[in-house]
C-alpha positions as CSV (number, residue, x, y, z in Angstrom):
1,X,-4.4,-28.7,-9.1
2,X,-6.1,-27.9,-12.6
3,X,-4.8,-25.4,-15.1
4,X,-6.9,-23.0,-13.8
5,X,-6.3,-23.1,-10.5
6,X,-3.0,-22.9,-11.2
7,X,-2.8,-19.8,-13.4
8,X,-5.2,-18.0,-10.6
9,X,-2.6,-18.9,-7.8
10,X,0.0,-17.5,-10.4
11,X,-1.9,-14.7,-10.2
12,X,-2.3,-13.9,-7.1
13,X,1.3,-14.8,-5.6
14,X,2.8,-12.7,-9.1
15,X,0.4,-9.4,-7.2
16,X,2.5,-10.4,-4.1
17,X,6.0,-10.3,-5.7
18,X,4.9,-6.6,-7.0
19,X,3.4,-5.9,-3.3
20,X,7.2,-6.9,-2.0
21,X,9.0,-4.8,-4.6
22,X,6.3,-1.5,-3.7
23,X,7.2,-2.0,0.2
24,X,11.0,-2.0,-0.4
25,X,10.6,0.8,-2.9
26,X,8.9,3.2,-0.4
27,X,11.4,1.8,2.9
28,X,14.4,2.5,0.6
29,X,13.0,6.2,-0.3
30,X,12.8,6.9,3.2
31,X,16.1,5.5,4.1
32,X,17.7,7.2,1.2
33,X,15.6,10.5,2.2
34,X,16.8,10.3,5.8
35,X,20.0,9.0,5.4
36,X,21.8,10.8,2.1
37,X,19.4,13.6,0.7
38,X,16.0,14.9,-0.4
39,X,14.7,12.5,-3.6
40,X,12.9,14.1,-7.0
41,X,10.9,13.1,-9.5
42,X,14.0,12.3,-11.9
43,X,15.2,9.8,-9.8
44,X,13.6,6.2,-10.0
45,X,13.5,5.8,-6.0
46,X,11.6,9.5,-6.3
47,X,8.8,8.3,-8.3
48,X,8.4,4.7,-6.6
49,X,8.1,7.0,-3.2
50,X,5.1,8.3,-4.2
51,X,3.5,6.0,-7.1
52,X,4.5,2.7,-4.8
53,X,1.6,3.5,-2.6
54,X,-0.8,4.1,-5.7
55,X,0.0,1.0,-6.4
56,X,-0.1,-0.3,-3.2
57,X,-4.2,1.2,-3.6
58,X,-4.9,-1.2,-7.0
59,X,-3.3,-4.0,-5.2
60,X,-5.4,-3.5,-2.2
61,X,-8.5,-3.1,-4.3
62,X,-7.5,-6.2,-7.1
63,X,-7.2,-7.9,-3.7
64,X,-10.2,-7.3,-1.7
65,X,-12.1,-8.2,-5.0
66,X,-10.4,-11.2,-5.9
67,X,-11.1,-12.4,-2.1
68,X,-14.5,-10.8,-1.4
69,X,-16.2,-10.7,-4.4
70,X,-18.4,-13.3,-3.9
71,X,-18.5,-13.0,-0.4
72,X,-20.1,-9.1,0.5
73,X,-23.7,-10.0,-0.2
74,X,-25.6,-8.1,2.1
75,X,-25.4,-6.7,5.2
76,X,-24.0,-9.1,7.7
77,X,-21.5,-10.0,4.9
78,X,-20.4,-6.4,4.8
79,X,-19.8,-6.2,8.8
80,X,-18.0,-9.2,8.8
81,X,-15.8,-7.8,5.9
82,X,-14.9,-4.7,8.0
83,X,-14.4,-6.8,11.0
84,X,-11.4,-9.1,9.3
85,X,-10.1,-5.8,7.7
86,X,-10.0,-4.2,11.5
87,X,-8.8,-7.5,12.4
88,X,-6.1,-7.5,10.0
89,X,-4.8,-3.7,10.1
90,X,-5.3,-2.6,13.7
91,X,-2.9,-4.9,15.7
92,X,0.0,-4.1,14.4
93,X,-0.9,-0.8,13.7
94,X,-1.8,-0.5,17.6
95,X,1.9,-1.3,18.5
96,X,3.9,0.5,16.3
97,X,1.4,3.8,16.9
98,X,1.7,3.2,20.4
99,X,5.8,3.2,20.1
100,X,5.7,6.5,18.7
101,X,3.0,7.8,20.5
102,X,5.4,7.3,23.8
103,X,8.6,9.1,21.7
104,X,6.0,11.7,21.0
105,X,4.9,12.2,24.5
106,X,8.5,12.8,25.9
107,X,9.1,15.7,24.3
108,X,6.0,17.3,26.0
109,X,2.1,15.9,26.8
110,X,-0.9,17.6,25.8
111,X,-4.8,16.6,26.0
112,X,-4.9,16.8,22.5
113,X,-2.2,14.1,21.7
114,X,-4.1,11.2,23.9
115,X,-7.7,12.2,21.2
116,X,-5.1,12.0,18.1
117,X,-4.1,8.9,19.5
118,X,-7.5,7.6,19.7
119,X,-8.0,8.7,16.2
120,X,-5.0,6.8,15.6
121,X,-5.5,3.2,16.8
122,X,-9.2,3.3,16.0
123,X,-8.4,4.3,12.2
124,X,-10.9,6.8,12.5
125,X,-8.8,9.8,11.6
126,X,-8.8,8.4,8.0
127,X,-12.6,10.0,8.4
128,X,-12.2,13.2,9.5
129,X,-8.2,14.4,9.7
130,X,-6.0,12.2,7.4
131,X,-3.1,14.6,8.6
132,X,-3.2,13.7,12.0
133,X,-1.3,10.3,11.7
134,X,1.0,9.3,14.0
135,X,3.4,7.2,12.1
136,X,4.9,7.5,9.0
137,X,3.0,6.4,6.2
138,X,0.2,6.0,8.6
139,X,-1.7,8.4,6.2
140,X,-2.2,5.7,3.9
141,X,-3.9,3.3,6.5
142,X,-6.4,5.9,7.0
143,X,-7.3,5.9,3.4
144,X,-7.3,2.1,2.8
145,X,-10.1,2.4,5.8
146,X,-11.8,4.4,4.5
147,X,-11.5,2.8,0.9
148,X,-12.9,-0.7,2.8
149,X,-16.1,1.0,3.7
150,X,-16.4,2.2,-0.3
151,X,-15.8,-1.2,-1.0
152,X,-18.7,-2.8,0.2
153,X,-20.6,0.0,-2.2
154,X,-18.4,-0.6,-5.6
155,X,-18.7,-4.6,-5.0
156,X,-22.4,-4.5,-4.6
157,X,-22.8,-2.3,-7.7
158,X,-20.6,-4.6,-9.9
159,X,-22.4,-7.8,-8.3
160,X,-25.8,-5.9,-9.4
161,X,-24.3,-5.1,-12.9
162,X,-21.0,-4.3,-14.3
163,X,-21.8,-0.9,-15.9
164,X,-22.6,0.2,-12.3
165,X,-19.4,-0.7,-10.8
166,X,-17.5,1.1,-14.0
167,X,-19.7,4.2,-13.5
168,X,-18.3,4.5,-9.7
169,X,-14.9,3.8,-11.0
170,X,-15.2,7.0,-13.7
171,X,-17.1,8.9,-11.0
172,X,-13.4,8.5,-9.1
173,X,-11.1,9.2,-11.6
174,X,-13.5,12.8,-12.3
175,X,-12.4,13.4,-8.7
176,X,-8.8,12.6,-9.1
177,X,-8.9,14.7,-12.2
178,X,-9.9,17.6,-10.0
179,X,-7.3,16.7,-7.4
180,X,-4.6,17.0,-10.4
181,X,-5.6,19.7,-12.3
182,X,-7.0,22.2,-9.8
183,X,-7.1,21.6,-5.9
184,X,-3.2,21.1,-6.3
185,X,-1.4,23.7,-7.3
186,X,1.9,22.8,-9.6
187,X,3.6,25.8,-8.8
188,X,4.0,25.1,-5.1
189,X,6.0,22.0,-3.5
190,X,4.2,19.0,-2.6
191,X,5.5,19.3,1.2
192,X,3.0,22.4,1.4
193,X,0.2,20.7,-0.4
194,X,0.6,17.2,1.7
195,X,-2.8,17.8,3.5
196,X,-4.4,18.0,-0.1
197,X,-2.6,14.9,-1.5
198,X,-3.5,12.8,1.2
199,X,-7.2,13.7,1.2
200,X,-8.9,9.8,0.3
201,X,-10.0,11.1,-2.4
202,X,-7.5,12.0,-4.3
203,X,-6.4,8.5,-4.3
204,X,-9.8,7.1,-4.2
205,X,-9.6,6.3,-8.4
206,X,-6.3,4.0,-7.3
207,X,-8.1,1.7,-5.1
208,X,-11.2,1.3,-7.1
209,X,-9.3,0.7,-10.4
210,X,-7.9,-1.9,-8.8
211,X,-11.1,-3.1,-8.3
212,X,-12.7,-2.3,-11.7
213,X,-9.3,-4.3,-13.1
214,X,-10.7,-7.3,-11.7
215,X,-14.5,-7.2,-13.3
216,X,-13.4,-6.6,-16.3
217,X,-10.0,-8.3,-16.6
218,X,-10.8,-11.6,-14.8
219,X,-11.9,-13.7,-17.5
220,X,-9.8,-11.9,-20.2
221,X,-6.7,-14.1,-21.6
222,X,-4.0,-11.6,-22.5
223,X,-1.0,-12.9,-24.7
224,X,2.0,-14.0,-22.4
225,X,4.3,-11.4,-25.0
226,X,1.8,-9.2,-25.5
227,X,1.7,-8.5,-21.4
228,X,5.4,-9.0,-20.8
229,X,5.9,-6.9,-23.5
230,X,3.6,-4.1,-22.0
231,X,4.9,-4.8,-18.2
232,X,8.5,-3.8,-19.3
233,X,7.9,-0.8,-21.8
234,X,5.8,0.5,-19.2
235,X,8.3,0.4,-16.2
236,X,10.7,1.0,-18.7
237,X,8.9,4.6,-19.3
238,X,8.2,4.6,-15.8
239,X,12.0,5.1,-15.2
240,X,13.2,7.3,-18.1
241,X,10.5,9.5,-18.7
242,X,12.0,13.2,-18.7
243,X,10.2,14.7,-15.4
244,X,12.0,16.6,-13.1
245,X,12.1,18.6,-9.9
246,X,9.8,18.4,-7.3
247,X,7.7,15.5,-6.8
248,X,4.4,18.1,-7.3
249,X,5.5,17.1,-11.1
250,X,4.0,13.7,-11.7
251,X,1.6,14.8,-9.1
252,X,-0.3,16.9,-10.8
253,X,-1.4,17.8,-14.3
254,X,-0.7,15.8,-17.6
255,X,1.9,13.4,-15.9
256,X,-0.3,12.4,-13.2
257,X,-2.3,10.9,-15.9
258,X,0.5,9.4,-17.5
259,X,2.3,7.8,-14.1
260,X,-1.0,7.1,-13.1
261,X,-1.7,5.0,-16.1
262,X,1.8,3.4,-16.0
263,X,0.5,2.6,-12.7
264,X,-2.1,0.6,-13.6
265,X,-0.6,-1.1,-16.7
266,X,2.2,-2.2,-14.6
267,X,-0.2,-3.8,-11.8
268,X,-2.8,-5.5,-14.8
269,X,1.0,-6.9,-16.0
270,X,2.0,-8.6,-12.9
271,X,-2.3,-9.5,-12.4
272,X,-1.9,-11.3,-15.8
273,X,1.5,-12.6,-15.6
274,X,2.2,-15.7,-16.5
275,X,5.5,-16.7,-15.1
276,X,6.7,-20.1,-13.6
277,X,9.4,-18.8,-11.6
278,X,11.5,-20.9,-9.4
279,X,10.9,-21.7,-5.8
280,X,14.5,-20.5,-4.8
281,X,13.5,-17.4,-6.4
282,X,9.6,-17.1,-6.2
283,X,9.5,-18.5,-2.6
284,X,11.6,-15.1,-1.1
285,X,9.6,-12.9,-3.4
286,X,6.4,-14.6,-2.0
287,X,7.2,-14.1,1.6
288,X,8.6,-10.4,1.1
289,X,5.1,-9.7,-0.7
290,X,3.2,-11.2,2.7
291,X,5.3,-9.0,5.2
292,X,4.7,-5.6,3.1
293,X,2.4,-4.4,5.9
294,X,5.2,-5.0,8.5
295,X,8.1,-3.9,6.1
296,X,6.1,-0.4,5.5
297,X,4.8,0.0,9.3
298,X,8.1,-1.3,11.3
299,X,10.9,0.7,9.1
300,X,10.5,3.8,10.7
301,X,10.9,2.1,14.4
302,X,13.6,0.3,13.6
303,X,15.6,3.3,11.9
304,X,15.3,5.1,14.7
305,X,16.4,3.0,17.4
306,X,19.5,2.1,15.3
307,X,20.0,6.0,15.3
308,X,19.4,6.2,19.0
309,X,22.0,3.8,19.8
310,X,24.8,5.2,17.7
311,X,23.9,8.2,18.9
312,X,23.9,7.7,22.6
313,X,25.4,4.0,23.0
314,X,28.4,4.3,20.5
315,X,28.3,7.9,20.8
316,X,28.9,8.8,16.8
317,X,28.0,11.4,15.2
318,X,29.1,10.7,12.0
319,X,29.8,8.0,10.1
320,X,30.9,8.9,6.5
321,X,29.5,6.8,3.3
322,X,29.7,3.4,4.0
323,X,28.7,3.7,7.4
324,X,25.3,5.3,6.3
325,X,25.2,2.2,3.6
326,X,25.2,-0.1,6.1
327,X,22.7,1.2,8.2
328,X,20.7,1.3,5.4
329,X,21.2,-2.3,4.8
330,X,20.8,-3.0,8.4
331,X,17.7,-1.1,8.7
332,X,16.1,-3.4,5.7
333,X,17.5,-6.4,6.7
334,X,15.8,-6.5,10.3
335,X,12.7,-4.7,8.9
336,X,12.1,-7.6,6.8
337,X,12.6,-10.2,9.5
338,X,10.5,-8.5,11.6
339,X,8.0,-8.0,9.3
340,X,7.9,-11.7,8.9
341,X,8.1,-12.8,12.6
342,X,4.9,-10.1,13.0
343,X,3.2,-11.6,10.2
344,X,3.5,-15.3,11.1
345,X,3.7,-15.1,14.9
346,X,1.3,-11.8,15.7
347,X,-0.6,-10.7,12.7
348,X,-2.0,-14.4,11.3
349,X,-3.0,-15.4,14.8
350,X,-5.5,-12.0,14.5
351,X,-6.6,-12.2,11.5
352,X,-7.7,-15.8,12.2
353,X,-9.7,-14.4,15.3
354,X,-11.2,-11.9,12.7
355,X,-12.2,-14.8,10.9
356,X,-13.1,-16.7,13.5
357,X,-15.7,-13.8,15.2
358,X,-17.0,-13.1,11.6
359,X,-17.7,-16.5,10.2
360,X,-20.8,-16.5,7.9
361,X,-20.8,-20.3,6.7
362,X,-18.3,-23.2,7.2
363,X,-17.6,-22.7,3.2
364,X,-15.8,-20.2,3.8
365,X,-12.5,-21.9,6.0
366,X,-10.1,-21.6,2.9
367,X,-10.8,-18.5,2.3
368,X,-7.2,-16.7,1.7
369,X,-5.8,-14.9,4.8
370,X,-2.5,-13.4,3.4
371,X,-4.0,-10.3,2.9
């Protein structure tokens, strides 16, 4: 492997350690939420709860143009793009939408619940209701679908000329400004506004910065200080800057400029971080950044049949502090071997049929699958 190859797989597996750290961020929010008590914006696990997922969005754009940037060409290039991204989020998606769709149901059946579902497993209520998700965090699977589509636009435009692409990407952050400084309303909690904050696009400038961060920053060296340097002043601010309250805070206004930029400096850091880590360490990071999709879609399934059977099988109803620690640990702990047995047992084996139905040239066998 030359030196190049080497710093680009760097690269790329460095994106997944910061993918691993996002999905246990936003599982142990929601544990911590459910579990203990509400989270802020002073808190660390506050913020991560709602800026994991934005970066979660760059990721997902930096990724889609690290892999398909040479490969969405035309229009049967673009169909077979959507049909590996289909491929690759509906499976799992199907099952664990389906297990709550069934808990749903039992509490009472309506016609309208068997159309939401639809909405649900076909992704299409990322389109036209991105409240009506089934399971939690479900919201954001809607958006990435309908952020795929936009991608085939923003990679054309870049592959065309770069100053096209970077026109989209300002185009975006006008309509997140608009988002932040008046369709959400500071004065009111988030909660109340949830339908407005998870509209695509208010999150839309996310997912093609992370694209735009690629076209510009691909051939760009930074300093190894310089960007470590940056990295940990930036997560360092990320953590101590003096917000409080409710989470409508760094939602809006001045400081969803500044956590959003923090955002993105902290993802360019890990994109350009140089970092020969060892296996004993990187390897665990590596697999925990490929089971993200499972670690933030299976959480809330497992959570709750551990509740069900204290409730019911052990018949507690309380458990004091360090029983709710270790369900918290418990809950992670299976989440993330879960997440891996999906990923290498269920998810791969799809996403290899994607592949497989939407081959355009026998180039293209290598092409990376992790994501």
């Amino acid at each position: 492997m030359t030196k190049e190859q080497n710093y680009i797989k760097n690269r790329v597996e460095s994106l997944d350690w910061l993918r691993g750290l996002a999905a246990l961020s936003i599982m142990l929010y929601h544990l911590y939420s459910w579990e203990v008590a509400p989270l802020y914006a002073d808190s660390l696990l506050g913020r991560f709860g709602i800026y994991a997922v934005s970066i979660f969005f760059i990721l997902s754009g930096l990724s889609m143009a690290i892999v398909y940037s040479d490969f969405i060409k035309d229009i049967k290039t673009a169909i077979a793009f959507l049909i590996r991204r289909i491929f690759r989020i509906w499976p799992l998606l199907w099952v664990v939408t389906t297990f709550n769709f069934i808990i749903n149901i039992k509490s009472g059946f309506s016609t309208e619940q068997i159309f939401v579902y639809i909405a649900n497993i076909t992704t299409i209520f990322g389109f036209i209701k991105p409240e009506a998700y089934i399971s939690t965090g479900a919201w954001s699977i809607g958006n990435e679908m309908v952020y795929y589509v936009i991608t085939i636009i923003i990679i054309m435009a870049y592959r065309r000329k770069k100053l096209y692409g970077n026109i989209l990407f300002v185009a975006s952050l006008i309509i997140g400004y608009l988002f932040a400084f008046k369709f959400l309303n500071p004065n009111m909690e988030l909660a109340k506004q949830w339908i407005i904050y998870i509209n695509p696009f208010n999150n839309l400038f996310f997912y093609i910065g992370g694209i735009a961060i690629y076209y510009n920053l691909k051939r760009i060296d930074f300093n190894k200080y310089f960007n470590n340097i940056s990295l940990c002043v930036a997560m360092g601010l990320f953590n101590f800057i003096p917000v409080c309250g409710n989470q409508i805070f760094i939602t809006t206004s001045i400081w969803r400029v500044v956590f959003s930029a923090l955002s993105f400096i902290i993802v360019i850091g890990f994109y350009k971080l140089k970092l020969d880590m060892p296996k004993f360490i990187g390897k665990p990071f590596e697999l925990f950044g490929i089971a993200t999709f499972g670690v933030y879609l299976i959480h809330p399934v497992v959570y709750y049949v551990i509740k069900k059977l204290i409730s019911e099988k052990l018949k507690l109803s309380g458990y004091g502090m360090m029983g709710t620690i270790m369900i918290i640990i418990s809950v992670s702990l299976i989440t993330i071997l879960l997440a891996l047995v999906s990923y290498y047992k269920f998810e791969l084996r799809f996403m290899k049929y994607g592949k497989r139905y939407s081959m355009i040239s026998k180039k293209e066998k290598n092409r990376n699958l992790s994501i």
